[in-house]
Each structure stands twice: as structure tokens, then as C-alpha cells.
mmCIF file of the N, C-alpha and C atoms, coordinates in Angstrom:
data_MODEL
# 
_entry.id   MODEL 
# 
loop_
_atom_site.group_PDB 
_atom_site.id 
_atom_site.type_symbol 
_atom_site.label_atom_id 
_atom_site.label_alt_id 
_atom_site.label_comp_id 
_atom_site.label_asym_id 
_atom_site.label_entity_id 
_atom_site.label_seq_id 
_atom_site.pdbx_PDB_ins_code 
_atom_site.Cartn_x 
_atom_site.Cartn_y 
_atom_site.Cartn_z 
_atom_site.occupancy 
_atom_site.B_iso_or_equiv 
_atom_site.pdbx_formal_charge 
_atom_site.auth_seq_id 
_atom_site.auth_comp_id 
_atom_site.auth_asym_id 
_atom_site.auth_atom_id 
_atom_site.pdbx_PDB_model_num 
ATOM 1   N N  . UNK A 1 1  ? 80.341  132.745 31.280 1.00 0.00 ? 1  UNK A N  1 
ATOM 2   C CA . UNK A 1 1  ? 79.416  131.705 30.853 1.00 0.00 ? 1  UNK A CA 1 
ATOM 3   C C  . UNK A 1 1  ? 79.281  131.722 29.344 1.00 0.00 ? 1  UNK A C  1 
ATOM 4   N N  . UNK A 1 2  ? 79.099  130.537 28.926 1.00 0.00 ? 2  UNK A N  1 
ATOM 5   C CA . UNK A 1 2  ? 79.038  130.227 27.716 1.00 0.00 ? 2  UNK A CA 1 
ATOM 6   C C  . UNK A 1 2  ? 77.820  131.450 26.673 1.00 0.00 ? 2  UNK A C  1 
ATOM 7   N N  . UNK A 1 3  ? 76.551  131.109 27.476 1.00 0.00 ? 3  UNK A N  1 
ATOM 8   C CA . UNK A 1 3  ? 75.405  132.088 27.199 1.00 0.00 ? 3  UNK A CA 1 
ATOM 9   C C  . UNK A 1 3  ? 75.613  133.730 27.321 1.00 0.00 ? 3  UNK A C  1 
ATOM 10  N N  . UNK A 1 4  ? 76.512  133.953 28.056 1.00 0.00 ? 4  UNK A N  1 
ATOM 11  C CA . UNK A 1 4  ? 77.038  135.468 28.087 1.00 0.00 ? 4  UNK A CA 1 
ATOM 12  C C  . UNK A 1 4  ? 77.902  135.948 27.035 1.00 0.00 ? 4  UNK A C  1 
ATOM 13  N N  . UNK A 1 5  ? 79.137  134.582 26.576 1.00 0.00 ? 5  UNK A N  1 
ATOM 14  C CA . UNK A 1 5  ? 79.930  135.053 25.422 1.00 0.00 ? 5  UNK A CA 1 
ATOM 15  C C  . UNK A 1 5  ? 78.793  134.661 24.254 1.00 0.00 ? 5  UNK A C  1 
ATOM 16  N N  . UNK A 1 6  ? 77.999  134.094 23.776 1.00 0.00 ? 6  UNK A N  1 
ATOM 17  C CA . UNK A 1 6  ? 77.412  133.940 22.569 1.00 0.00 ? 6  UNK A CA 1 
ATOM 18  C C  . UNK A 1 6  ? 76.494  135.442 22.658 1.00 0.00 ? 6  UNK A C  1 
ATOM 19  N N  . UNK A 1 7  ? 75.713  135.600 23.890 1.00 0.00 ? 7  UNK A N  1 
ATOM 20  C CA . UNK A 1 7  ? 75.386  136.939 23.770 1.00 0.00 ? 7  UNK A CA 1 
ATOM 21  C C  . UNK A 1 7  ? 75.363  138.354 23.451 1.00 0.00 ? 7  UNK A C  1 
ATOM 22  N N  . UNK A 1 8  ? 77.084  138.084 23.378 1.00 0.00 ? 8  UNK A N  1 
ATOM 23  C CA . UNK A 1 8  ? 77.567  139.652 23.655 1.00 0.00 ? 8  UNK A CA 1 
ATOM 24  C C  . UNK A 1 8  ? 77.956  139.783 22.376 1.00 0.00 ? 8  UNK A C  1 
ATOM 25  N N  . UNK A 1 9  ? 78.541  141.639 21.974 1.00 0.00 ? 9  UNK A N  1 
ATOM 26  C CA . UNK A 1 9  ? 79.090  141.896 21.010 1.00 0.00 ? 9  UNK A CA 1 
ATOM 27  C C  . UNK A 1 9  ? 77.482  142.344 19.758 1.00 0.00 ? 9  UNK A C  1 
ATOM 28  N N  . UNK A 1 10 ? 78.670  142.868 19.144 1.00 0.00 ? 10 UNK A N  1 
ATOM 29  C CA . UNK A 1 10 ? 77.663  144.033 18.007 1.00 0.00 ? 10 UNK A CA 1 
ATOM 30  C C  . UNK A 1 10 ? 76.846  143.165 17.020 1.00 0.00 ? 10 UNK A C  1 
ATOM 31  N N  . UNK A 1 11 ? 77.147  141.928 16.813 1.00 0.00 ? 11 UNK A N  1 
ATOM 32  C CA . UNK A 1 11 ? 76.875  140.980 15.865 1.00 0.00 ? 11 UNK A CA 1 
ATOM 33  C C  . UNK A 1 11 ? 76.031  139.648 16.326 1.00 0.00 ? 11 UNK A C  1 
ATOM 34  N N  . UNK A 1 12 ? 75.299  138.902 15.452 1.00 0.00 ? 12 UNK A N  1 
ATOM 35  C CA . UNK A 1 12 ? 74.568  138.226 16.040 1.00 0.00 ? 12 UNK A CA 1 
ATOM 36  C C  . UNK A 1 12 ? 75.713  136.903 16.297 1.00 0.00 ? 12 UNK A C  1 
ATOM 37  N N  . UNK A 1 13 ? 75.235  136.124 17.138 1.00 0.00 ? 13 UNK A N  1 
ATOM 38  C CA . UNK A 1 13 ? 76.633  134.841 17.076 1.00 0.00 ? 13 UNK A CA 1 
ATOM 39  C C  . UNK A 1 13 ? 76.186  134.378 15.933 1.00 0.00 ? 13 UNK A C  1 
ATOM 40  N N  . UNK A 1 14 ? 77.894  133.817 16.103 1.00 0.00 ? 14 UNK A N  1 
ATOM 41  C CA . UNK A 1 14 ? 77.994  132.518 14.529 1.00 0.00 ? 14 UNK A CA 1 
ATOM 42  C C  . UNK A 1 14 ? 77.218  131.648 14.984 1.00 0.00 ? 14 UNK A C  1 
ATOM 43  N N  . UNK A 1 15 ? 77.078  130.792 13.621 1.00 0.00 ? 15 UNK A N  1 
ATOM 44  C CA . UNK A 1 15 ? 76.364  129.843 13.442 1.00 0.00 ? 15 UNK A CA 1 
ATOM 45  C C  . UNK A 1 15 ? 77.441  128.294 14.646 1.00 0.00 ? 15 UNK A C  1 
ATOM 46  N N  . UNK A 1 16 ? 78.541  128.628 14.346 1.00 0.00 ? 16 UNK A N  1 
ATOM 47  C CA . UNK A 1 16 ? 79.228  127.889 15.417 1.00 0.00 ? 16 UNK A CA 1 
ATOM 48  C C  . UNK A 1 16 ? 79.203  127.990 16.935 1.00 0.00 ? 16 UNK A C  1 
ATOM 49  N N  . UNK A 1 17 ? 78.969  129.346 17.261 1.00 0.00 ? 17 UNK A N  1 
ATOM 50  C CA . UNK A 1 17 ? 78.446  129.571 18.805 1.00 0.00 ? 17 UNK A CA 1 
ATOM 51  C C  . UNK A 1 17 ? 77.271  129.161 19.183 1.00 0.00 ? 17 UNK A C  1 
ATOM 52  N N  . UNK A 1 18 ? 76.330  129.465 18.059 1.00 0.00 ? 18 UNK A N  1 
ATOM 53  C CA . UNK A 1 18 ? 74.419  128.741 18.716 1.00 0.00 ? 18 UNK A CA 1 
ATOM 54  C C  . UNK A 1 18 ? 74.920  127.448 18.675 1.00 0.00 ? 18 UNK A C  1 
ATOM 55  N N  . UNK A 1 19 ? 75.997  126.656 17.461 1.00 0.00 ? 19 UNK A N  1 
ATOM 56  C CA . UNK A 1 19 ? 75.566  124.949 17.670 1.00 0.00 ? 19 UNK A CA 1 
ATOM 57  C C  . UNK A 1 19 ? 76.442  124.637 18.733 1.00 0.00 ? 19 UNK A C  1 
ATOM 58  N N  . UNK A 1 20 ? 77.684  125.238 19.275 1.00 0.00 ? 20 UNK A N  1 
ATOM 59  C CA . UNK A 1 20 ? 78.176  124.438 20.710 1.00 0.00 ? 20 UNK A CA 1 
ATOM 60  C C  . UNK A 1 20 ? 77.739  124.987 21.668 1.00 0.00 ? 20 UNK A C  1 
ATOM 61  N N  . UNK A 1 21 ? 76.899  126.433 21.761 1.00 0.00 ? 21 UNK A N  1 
ATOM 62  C CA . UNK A 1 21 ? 75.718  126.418 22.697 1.00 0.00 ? 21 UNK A CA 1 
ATOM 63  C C  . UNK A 1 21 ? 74.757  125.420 23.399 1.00 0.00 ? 21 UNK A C  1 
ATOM 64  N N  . UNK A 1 22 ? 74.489  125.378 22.054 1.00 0.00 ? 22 UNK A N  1 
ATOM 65  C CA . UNK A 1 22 ? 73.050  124.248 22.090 1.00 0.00 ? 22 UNK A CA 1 
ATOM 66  C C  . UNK A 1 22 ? 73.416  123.034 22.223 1.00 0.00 ? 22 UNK A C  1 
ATOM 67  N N  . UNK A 1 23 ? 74.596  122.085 22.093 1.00 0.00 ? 23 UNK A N  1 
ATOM 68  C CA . UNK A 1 23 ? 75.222  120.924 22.183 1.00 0.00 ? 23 UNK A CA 1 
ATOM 69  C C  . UNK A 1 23 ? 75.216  121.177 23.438 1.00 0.00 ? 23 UNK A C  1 
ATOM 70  N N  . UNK A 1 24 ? 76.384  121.805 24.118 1.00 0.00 ? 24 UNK A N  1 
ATOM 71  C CA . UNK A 1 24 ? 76.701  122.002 25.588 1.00 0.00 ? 24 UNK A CA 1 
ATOM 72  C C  . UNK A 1 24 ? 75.170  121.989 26.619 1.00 0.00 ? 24 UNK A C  1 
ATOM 73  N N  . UNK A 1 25 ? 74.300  122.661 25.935 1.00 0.00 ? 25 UNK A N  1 
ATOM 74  C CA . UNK A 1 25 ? 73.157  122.866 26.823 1.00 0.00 ? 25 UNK A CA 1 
ATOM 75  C C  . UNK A 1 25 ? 72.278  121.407 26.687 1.00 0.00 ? 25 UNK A C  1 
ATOM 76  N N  . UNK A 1 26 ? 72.412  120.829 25.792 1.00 0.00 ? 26 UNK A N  1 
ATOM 77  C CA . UNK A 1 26 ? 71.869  119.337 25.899 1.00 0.00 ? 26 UNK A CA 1 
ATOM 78  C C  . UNK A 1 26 ? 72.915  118.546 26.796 1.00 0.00 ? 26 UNK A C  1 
ATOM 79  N N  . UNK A 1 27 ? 74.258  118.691 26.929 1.00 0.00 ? 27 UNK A N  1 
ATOM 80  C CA . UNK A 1 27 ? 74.351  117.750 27.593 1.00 0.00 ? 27 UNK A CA 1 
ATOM 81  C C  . UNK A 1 27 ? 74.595  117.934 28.629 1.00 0.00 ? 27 UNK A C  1 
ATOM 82  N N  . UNK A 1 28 ? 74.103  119.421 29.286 1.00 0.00 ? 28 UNK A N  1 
ATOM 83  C CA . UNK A 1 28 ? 74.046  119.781 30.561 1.00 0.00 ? 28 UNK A CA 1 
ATOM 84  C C  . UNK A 1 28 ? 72.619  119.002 31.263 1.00 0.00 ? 28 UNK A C  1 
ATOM 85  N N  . UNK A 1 29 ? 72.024  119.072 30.574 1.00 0.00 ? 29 UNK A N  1 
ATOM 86  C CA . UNK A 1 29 ? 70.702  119.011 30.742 1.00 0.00 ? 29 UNK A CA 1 
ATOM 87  C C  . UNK A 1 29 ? 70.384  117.336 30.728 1.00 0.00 ? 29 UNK A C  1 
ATOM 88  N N  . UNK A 1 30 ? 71.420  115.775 30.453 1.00 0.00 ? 30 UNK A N  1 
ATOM 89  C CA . UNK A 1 30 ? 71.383  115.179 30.601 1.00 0.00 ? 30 UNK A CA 1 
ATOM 90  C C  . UNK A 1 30 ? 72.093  115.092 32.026 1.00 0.00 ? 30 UNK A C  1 
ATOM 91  N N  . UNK A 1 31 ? 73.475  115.918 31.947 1.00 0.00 ? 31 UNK A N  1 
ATOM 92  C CA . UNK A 1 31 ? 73.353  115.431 33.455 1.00 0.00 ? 31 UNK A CA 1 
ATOM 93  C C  . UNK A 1 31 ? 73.087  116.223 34.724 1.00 0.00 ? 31 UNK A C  1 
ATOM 94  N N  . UNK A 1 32 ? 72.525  117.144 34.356 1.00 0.00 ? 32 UNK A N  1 
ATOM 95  C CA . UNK A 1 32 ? 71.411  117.280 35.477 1.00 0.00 ? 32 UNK A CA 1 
ATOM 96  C C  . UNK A 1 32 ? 70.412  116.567 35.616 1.00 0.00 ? 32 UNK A C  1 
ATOM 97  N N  . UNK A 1 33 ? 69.703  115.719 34.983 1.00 0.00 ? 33 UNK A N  1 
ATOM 98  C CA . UNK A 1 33 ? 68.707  114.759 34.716 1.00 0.00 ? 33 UNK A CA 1 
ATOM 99  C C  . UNK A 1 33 ? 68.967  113.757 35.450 1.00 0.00 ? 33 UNK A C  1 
ATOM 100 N N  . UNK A 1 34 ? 70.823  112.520 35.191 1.00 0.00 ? 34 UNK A N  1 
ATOM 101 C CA . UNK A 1 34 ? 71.341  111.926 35.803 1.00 0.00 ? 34 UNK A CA 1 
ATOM 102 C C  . UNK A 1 34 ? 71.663  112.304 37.582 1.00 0.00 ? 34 UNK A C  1 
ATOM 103 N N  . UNK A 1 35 ? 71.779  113.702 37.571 1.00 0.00 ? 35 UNK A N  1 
ATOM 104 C CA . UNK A 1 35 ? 71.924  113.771 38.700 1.00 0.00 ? 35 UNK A CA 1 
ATOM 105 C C  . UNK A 1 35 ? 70.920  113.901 39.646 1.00 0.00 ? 35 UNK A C  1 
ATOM 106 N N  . UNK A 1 36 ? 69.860  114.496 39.228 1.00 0.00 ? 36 UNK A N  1 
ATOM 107 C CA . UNK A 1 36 ? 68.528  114.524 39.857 1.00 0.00 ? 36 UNK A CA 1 
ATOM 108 C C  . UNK A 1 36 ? 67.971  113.099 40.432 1.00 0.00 ? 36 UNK A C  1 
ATOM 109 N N  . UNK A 1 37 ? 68.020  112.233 39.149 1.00 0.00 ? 37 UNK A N  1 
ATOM 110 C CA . UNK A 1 37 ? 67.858  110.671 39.514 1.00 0.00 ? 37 UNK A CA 1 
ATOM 111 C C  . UNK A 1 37 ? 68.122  109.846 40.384 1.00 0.00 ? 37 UNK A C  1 
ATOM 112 N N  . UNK A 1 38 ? 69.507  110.341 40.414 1.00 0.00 ? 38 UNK A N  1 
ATOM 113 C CA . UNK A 1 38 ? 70.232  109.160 41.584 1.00 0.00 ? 38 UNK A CA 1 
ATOM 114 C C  . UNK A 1 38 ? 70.154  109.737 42.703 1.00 0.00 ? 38 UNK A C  1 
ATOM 115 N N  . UNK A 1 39 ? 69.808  111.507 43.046 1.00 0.00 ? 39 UNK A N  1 
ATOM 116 C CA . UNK A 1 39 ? 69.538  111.879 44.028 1.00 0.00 ? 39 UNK A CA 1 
ATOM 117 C C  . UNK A 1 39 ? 67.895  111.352 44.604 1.00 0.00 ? 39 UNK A C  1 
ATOM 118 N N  . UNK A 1 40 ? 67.007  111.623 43.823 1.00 0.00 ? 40 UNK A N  1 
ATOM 119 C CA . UNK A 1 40 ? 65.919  111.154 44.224 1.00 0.00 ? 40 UNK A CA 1 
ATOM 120 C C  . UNK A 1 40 ? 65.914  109.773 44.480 1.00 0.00 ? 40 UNK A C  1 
ATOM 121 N N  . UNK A 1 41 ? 66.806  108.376 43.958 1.00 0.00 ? 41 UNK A N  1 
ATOM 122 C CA . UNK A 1 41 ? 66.543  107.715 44.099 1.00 0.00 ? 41 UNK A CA 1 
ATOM 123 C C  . UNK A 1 41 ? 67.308  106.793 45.784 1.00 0.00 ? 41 UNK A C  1 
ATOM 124 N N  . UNK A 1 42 ? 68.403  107.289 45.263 1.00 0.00 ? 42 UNK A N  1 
ATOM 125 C CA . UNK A 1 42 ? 70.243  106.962 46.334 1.00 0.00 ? 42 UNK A CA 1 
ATOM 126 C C  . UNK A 1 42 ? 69.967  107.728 48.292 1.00 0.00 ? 42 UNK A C  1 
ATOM 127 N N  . UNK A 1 43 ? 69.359  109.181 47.526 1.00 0.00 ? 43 UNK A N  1 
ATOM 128 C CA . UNK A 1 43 ? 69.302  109.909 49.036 1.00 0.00 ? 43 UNK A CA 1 
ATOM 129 C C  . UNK A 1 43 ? 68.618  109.170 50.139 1.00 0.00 ? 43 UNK A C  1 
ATOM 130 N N  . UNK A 1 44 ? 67.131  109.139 49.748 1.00 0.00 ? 44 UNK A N  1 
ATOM 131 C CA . UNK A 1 44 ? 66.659  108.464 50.803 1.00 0.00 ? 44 UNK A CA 1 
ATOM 132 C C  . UNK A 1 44 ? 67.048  107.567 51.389 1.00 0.00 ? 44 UNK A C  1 
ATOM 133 N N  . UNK A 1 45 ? 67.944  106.416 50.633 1.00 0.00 ? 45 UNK A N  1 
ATOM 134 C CA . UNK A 1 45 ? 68.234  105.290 51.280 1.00 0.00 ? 45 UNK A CA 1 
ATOM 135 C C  . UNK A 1 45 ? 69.516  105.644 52.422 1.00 0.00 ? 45 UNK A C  1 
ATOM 136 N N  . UNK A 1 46 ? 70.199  106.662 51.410 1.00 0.00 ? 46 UNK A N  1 
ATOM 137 C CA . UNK A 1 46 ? 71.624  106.578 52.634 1.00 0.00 ? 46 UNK A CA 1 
ATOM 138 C C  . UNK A 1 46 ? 70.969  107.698 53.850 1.00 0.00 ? 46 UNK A C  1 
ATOM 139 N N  . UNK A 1 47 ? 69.875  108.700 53.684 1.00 0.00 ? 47 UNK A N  1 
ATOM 140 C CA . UNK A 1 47 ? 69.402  108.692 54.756 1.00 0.00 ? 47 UNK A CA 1 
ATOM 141 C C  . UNK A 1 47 ? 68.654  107.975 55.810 1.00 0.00 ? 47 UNK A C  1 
ATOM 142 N N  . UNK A 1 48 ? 68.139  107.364 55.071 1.00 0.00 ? 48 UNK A N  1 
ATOM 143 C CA . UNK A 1 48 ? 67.776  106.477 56.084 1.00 0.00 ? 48 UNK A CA 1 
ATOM 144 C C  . UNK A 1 48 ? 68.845  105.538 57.282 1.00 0.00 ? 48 UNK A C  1 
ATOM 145 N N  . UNK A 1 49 ? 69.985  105.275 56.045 1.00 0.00 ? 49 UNK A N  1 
ATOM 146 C CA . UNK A 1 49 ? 71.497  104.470 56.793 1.00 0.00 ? 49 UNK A CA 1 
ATOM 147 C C  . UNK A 1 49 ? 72.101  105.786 58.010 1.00 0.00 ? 49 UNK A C  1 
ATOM 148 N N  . UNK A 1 50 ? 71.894  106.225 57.565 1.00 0.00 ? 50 UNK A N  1 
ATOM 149 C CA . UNK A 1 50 ? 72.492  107.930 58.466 1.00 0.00 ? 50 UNK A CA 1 
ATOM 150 C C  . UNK A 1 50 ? 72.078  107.791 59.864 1.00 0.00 ? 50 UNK A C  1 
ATOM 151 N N  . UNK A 1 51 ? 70.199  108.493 59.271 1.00 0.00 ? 51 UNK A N  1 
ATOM 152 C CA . UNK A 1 51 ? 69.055  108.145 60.594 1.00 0.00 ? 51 UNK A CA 1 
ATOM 153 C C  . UNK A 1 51 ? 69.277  107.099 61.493 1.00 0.00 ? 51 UNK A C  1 
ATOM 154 N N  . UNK A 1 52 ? 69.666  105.355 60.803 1.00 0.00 ? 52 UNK A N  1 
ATOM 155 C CA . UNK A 1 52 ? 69.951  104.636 61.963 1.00 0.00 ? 52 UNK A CA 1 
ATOM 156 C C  . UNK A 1 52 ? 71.213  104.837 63.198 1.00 0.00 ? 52 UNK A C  1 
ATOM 157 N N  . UNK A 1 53 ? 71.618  105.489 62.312 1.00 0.00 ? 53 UNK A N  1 
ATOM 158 C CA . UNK A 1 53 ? 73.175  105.640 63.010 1.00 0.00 ? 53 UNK A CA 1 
ATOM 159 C C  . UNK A 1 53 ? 73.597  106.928 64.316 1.00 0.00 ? 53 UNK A C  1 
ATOM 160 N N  . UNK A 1 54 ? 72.511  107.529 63.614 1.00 0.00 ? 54 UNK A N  1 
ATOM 161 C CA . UNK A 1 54 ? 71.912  107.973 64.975 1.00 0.00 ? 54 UNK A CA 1 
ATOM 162 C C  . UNK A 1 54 ? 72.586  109.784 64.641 1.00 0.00 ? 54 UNK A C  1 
ATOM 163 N N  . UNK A 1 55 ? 72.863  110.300 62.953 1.00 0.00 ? 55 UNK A N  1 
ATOM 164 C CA . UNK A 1 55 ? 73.484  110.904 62.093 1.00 0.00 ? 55 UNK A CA 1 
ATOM 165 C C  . UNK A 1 55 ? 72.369  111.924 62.065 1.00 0.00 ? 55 UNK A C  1 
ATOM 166 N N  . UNK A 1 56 ? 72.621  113.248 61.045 1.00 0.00 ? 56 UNK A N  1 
ATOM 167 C CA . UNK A 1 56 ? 71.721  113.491 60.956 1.00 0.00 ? 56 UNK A CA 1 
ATOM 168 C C  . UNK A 1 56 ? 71.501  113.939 59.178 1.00 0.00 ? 56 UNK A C  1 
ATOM 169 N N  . UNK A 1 57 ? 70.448  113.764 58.808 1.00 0.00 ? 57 UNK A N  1 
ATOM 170 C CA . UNK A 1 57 ? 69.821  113.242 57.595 1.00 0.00 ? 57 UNK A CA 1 
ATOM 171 C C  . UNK A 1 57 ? 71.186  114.825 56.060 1.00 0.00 ? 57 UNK A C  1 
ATOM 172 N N  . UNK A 1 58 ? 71.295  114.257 55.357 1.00 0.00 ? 58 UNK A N  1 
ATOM 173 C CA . UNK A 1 58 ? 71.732  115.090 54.177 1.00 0.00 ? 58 UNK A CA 1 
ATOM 174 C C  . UNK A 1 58 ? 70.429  116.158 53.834 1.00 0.00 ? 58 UNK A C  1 
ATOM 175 N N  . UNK A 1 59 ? 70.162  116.835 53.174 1.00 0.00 ? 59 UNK A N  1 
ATOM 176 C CA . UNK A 1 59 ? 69.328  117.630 52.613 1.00 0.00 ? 59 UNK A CA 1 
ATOM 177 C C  . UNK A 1 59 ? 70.224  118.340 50.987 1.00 0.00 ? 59 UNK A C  1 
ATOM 178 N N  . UNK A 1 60 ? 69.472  117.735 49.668 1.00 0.00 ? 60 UNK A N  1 
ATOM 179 C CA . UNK A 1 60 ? 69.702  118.784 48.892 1.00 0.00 ? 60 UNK A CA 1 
ATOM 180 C C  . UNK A 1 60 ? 69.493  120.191 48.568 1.00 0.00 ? 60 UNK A C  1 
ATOM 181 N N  . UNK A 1 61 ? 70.593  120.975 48.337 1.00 0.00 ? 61 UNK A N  1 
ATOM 182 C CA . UNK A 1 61 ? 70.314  122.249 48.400 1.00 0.00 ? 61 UNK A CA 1 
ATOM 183 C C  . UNK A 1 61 ? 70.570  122.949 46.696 1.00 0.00 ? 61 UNK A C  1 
ATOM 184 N N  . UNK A 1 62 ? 69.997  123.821 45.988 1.00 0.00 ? 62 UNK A N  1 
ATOM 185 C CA . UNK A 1 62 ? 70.366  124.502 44.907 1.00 0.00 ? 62 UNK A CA 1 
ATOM 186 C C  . UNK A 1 62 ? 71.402  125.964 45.341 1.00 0.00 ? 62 UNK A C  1 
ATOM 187 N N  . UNK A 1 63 ? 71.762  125.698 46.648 1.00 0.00 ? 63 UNK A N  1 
ATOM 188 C CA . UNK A 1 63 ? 72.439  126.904 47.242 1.00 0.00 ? 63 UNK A CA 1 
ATOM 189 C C  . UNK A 1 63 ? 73.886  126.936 46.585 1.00 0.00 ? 63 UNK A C  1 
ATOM 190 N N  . UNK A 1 64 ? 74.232  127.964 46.156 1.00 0.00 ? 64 UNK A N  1 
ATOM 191 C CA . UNK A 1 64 ? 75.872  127.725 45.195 1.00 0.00 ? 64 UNK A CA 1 
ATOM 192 C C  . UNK A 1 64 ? 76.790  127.432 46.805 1.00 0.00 ? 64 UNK A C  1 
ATOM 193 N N  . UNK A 1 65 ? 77.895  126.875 45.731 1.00 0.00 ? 65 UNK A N  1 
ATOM 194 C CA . UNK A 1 65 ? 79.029  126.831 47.462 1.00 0.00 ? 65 UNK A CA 1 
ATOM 195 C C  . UNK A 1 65 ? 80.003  128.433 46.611 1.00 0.00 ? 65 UNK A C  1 
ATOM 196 N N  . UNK A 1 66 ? 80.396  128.856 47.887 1.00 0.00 ? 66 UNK A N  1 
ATOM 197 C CA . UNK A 1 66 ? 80.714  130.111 47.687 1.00 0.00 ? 66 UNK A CA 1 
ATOM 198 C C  . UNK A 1 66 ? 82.131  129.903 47.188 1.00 0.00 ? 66 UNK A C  1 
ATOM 199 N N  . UNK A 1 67 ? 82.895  130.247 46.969 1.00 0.00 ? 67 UNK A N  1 
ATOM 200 C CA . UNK A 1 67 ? 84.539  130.055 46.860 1.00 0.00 ? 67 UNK A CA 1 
ATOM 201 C C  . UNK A 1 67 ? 85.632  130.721 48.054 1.00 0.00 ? 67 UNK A C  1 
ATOM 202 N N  . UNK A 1 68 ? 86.121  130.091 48.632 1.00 0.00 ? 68 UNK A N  1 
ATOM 203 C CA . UNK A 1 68 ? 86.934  130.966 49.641 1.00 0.00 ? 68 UNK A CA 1 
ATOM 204 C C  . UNK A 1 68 ? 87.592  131.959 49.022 1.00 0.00 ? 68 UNK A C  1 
ATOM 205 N N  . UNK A 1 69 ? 87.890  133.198 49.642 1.00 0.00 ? 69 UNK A N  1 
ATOM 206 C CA . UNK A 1 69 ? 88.212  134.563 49.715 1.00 0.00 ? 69 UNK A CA 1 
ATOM 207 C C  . UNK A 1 69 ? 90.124  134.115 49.067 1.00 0.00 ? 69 UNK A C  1 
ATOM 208 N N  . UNK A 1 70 ? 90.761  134.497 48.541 1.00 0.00 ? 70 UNK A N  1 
ATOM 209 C CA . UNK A 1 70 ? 92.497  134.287 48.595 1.00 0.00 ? 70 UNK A CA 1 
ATOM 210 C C  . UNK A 1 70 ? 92.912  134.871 49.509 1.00 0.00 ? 70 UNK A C  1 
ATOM 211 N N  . UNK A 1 71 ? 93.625  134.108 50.670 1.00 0.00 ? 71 UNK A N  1 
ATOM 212 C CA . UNK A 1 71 ? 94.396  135.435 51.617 1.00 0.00 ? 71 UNK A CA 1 
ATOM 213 C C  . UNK A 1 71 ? 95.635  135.149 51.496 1.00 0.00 ? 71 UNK A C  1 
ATOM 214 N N  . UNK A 1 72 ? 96.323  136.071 52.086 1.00 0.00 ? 72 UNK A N  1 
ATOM 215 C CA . UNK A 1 72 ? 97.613  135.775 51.820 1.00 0.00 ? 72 UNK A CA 1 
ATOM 216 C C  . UNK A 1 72 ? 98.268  135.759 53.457 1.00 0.00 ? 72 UNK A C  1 
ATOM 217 N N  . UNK A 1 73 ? 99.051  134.632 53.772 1.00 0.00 ? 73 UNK A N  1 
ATOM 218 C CA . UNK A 1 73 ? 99.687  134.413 54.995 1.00 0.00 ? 73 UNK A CA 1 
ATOM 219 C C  . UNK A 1 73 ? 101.254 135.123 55.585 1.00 0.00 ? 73 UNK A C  1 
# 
């Protein structure tokens, strides 16, 4: 993570690591904003389209998706 490499090491970060820190973290933070939005606004409706259908409703989760394991065949 971005916040882990500006973190680390014997020295304080450059002045170039806090500003694409801090860039990156603004425009994370727009679209999480965007995404929050259209969830609060979009979900209900296509649940509701779901519910008629006789489906059963989406739910947002902050749960990470895990990554599958590599196996080898």
C-alpha cells in the first residue's frame, strides 16, 4: 500500500511521496463517494426489480473478496 511505502524507512518521506499520497487519497475518496451514491441511490430500485421477480434482494457488504488460493493441476 501506498501508506505503508511512504511510511517506511529511516527517513521522513519526500516531499513527493506526501503529495502523490495525498493526491491519490483525494481521489480515492471521490470515488468512494461516487460509489456510495449510486449505491444508495441504484440499489434499492434494482432490489426492488429483483423482489418482484421473485429473486432475492443484493445486500452491500465492506467484506474483502478473498483471492483464490493458486493450485496447480
Amino acid at each position: 500500500s501506498l501508506a505503508g511505502t511512504v511510511g517506511t524507512g529511516e527517513y521522513r518521506p519526500t516531499k513527493q511521496a506526501i503529495e502523490a499520497y495525498e493526491s491519490l487519497s483525494a481521489e480515492l475518496d471521490k470515488q468512494l463517494t461516487a460509489i456510495n451514491k449510486g449505491m444508495n441511490s441504484r440499489l434499492p430500485r434494482l432490489n426492488a426489480i429483483l423482489k418482484a421477480a421473485g429473486l432475492p434482494e443484493l445486500k452491500p457488504s465492506t467484506e474483502q473478496v478473498k483471492p483464490r488460493p493458486n493450485t496447480v493441476s
